[in-house]
C-alpha positions as CSV (number, residue, x, y, z in Angstrom):
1,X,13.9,-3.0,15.2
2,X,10.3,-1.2,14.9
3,X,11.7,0.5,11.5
4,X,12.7,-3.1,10.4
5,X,9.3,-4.5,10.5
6,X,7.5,-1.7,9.4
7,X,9.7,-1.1,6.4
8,X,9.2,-5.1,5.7
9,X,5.3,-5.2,6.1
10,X,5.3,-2.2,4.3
11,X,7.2,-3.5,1.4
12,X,5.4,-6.8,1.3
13,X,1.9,-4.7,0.8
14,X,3.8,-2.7,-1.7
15,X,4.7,-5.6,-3.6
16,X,0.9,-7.5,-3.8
17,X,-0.3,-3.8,-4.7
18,X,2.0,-3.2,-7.4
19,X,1.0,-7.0,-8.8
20,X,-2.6,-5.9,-8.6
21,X,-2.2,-3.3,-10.9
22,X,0.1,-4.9,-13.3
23,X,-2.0,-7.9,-13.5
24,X,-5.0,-6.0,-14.5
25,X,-6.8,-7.4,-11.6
26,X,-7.5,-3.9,-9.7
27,X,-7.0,0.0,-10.2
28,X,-4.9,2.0,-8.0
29,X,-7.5,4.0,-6.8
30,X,-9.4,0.8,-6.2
31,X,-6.7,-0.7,-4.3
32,X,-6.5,2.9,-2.3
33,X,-10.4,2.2,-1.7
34,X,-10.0,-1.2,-0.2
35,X,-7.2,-0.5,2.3
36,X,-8.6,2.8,3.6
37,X,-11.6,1.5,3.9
38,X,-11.5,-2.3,5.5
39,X,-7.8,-3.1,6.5
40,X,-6.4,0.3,7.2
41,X,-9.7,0.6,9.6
42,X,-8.6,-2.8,11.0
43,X,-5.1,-1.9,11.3
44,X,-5.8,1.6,13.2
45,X,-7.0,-0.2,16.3
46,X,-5.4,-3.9,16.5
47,X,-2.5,-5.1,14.9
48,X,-2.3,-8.5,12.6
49,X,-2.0,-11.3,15.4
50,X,-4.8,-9.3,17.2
51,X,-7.0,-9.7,14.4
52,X,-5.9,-12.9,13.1
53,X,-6.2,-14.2,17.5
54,X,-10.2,-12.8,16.9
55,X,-10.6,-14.9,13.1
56,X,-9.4,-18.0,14.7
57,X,-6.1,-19.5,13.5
58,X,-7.9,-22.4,11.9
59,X,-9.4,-20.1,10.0
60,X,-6.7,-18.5,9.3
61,X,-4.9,-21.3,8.1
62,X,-7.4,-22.4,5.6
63,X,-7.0,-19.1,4.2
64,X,-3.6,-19.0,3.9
65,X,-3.5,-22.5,2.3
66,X,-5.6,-21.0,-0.5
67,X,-3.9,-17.4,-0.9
68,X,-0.3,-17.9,-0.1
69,X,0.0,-19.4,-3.7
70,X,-1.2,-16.4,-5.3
71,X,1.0,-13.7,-3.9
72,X,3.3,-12.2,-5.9
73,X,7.1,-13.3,-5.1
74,X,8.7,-10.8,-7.2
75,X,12.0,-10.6,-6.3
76,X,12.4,-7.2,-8.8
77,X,10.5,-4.3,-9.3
78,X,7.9,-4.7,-11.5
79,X,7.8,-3.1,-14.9
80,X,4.8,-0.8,-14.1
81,X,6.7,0.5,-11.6
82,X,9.7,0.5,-14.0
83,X,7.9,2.3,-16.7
84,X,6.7,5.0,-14.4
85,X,10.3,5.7,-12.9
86,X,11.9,5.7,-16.4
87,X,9.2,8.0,-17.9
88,X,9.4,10.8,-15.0
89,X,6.0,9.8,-13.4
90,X,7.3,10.0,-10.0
91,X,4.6,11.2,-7.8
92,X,3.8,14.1,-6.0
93,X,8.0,15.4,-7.0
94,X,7.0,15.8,-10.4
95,X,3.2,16.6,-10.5
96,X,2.4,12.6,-12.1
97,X,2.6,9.1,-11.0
98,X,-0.5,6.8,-10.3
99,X,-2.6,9.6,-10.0
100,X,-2.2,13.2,-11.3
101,X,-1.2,16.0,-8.8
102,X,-2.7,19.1,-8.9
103,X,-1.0,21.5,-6.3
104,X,-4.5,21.7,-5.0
105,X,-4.2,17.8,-4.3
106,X,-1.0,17.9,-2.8
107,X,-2.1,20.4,-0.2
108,X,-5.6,18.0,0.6
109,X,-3.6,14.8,1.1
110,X,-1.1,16.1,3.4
111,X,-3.5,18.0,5.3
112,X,-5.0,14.6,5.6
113,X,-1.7,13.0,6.7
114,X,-1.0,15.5,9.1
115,X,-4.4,15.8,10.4
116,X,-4.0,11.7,10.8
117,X,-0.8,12.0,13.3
118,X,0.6,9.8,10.4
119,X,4.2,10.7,9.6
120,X,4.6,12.5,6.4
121,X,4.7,9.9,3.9
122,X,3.8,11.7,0.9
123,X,6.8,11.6,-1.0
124,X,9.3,13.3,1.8
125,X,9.1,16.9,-0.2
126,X,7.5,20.0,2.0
């Protein structure tokens, strides 16, 4: 069950980043920016209802009303993320993806990860 819901929160951030991007609204490495440094924080010591219980669910609601319509509902990957996976850009795997990797960079951000206690989530490869 706990791999359920994570893999579905998970994907559902995935999704809204991905629209970000493609939508020309944000930059990947803004988007990396903003979670690390406000809902990432948030996340790291209370999970959603816990913060949503401290907001106030009418609060809550009135954001929702506003929002909610302007999520993406992609039901398909988007073509940014199309274009990328058809043109090699895979990653860390292949060196290119969002960002380039320098082998340098690969090393930093899983010594981050692993410094973290996160599971390794940097594209699976050792």
């Amino acid at each position: 069950m706990v791999s359920l819901i994570e893999t579905k929160l998970q994907a559902a951030l995935f999704r809204e980043c991905l629209a970000l991007v493609e939508d020309g609204i944000a930059s990947p490495e803004d988007i990396d920016t903003v979670v690390k440094n406000t809902i990432g924080r948030r996340l790291a010591v209370g999970g959603p209802f816990e913060i949503w219980e401290q907001i106030g669910w009418d609060l809550v609601q009135t954001i929702a009303g506003e929002l909610f319509k302007e999520i993406s509902n992609s039901e398909e990957p988007m073509d940014l993320l199309r274009s990328r996976v058809n043109s090699g850009q895979l990653g860390v795997e292949t060196g290119s993806g969002f960002y380039g990797w320098s082998k340098e960079d690969i090393v930093e951000i899983r010594q981050r990860f692993d410094a973290s206690g996160a599971e390794n989530s940097v594209g699976g490869v050792q």
